[in-house]
C-alpha positions as CSV (number, residue, x, y, z in Angstrom):
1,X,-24.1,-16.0,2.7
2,X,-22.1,-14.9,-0.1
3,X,-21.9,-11.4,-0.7
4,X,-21.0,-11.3,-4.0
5,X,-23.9,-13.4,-5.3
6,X,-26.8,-11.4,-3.2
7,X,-28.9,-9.2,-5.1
8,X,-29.2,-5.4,-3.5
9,X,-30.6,-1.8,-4.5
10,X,-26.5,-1.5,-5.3
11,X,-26.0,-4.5,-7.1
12,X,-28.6,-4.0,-9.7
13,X,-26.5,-0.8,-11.3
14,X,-24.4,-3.8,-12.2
15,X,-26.7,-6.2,-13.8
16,X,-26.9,-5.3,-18.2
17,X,-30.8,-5.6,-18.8
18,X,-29.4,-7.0,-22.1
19,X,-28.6,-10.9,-20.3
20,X,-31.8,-10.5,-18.8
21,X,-33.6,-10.0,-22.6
22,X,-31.2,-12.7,-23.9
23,X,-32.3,-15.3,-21.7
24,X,-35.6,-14.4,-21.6
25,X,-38.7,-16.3,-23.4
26,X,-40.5,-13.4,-24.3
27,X,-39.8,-11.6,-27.3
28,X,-38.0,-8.1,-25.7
29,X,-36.4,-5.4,-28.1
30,X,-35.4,-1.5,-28.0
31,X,-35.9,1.4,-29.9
32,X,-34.4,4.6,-30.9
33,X,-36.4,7.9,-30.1
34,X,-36.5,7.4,-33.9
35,X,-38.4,4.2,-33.6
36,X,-35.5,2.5,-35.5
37,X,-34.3,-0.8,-33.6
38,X,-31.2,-1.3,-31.9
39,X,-32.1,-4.4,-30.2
40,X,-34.2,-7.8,-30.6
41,X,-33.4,-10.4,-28.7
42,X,-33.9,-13.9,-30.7
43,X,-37.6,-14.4,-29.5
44,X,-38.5,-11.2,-30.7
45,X,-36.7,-12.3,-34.4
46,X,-38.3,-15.8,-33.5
47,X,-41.7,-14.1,-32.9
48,X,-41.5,-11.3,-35.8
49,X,-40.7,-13.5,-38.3
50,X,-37.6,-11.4,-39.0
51,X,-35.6,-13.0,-41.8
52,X,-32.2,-14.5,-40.8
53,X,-29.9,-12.8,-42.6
54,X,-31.7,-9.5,-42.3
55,X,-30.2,-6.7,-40.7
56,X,-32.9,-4.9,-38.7
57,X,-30.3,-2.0,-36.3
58,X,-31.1,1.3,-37.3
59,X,-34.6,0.2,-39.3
60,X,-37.7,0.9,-38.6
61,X,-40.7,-1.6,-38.9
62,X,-42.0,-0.3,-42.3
63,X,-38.1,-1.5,-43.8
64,X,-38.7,-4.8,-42.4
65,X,-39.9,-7.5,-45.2
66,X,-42.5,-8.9,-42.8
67,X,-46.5,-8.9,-43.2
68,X,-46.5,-6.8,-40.1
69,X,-44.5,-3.6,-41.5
70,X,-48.0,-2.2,-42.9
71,X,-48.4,-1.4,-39.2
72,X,-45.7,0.7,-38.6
73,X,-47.3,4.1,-38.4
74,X,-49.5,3.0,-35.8
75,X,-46.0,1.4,-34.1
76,X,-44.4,4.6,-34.1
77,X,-47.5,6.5,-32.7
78,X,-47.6,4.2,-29.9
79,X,-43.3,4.7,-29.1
80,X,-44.2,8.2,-29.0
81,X,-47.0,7.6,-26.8
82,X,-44.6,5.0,-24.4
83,X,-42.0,8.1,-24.5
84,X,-43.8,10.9,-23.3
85,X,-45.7,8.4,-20.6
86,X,-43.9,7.4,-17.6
87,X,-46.1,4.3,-17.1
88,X,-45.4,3.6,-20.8
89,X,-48.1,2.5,-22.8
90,X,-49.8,-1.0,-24.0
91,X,-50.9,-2.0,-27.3
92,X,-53.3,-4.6,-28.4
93,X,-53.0,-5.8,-32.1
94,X,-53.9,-8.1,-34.6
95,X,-51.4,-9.7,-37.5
96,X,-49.5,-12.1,-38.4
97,X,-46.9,-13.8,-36.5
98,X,-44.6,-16.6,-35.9
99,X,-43.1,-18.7,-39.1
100,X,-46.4,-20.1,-39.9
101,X,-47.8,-16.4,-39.7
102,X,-50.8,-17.1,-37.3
103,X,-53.4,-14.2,-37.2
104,X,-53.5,-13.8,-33.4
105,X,-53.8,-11.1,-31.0
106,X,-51.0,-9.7,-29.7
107,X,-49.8,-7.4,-26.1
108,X,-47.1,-5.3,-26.5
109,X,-46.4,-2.7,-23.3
110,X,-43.8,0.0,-24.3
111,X,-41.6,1.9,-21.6
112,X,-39.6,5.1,-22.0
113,X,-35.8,4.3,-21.9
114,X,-34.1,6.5,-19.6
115,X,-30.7,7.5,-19.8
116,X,-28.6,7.7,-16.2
117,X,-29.5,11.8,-16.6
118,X,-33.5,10.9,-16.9
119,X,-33.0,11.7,-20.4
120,X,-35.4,9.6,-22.7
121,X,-33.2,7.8,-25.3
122,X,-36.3,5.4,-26.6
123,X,-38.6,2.7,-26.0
124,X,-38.4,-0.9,-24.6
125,X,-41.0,-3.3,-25.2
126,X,-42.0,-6.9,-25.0
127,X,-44.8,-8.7,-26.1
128,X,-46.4,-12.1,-26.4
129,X,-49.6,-13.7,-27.7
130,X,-53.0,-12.8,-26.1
131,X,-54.4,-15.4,-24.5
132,X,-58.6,-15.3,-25.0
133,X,-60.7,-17.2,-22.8
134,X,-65.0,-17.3,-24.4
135,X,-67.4,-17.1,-21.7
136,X,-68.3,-20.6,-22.5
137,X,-64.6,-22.0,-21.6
138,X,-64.3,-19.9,-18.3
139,X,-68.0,-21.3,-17.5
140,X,-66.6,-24.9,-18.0
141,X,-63.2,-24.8,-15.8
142,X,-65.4,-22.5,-13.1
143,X,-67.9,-25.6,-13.2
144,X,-65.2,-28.9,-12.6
145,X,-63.4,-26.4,-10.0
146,X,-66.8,-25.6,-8.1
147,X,-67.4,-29.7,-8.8
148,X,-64.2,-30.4,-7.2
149,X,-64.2,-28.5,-4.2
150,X,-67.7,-29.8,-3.4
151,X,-66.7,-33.4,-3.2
152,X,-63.7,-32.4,-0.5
């Protein structure tokens, strides 16, 4: 096997977190200790709704121009919360997202951002819509599986 490409404890020093966000689905970004951004990857801008041309480093959500800003006190409460937790902290809300602006729950869990020192420089986050399941729809699939498995 080829040493260079195996992944050890070692190796991941050498890994940026930043290829992982950029290649990654889910919306991923990072903030300040400020609670200003420094980093959305383009699912997050996709997700937010965050104008194109916009320039969102150093801002913090009530400077963005998107429906969602009116939130941003909450936001910040919950980086602080994230910061001081070292479990970080999750976040259910409701608003607008996407470019048709969808009302839809959304999950959000918020880490603290360590520097190499244990310092905490921030927060990093990713989210994605919350998928709800009635009573009535769980009842259904539970049924044709339970169906299924009977006639085996």
């Amino acid at each position: 096997m080829n040493k260079g490409k195996c992944l050890t404890l070692e190796s991941l020093n050498a890994i940026p977190i930043l290829a992982m966000m950029e290649r990654s689905s889910l919306p991923w970004g990072m903030k300040d200790k400020n609670s200003r951004y420094v980093y959305m990857n383009a699912a997050s801008l996709a997700y937010f709704n965050v104008p194109e041309k916009f320039d969102f480093e150093g801002m913090t959500e009530d400077e963005f121009p998107c429906r969602w800003s009116a939130l941003a006190q909450y936001y910040q409460l919950h980086d602080r919360k994230a910061e001081q937790t070292p479990g970080g902290a999750e976040i259910i809300t409701m608003t607008y997202y996407g470019k048709d602006q969808i009302l839809e729950p959304n999950y959000c869990p918020k880490f603290p951002l360590y520097s190499q020192t244990g310092e905490v420089l921030g927060t990093i986050f990713y989210t994605k819509k919350l998928s709800c399941v009635s009573i009535t729809d769980f009842l259904i699939n539970y049924d044709h599986r339970l169906s299924r498995s009977r006639r085996r």
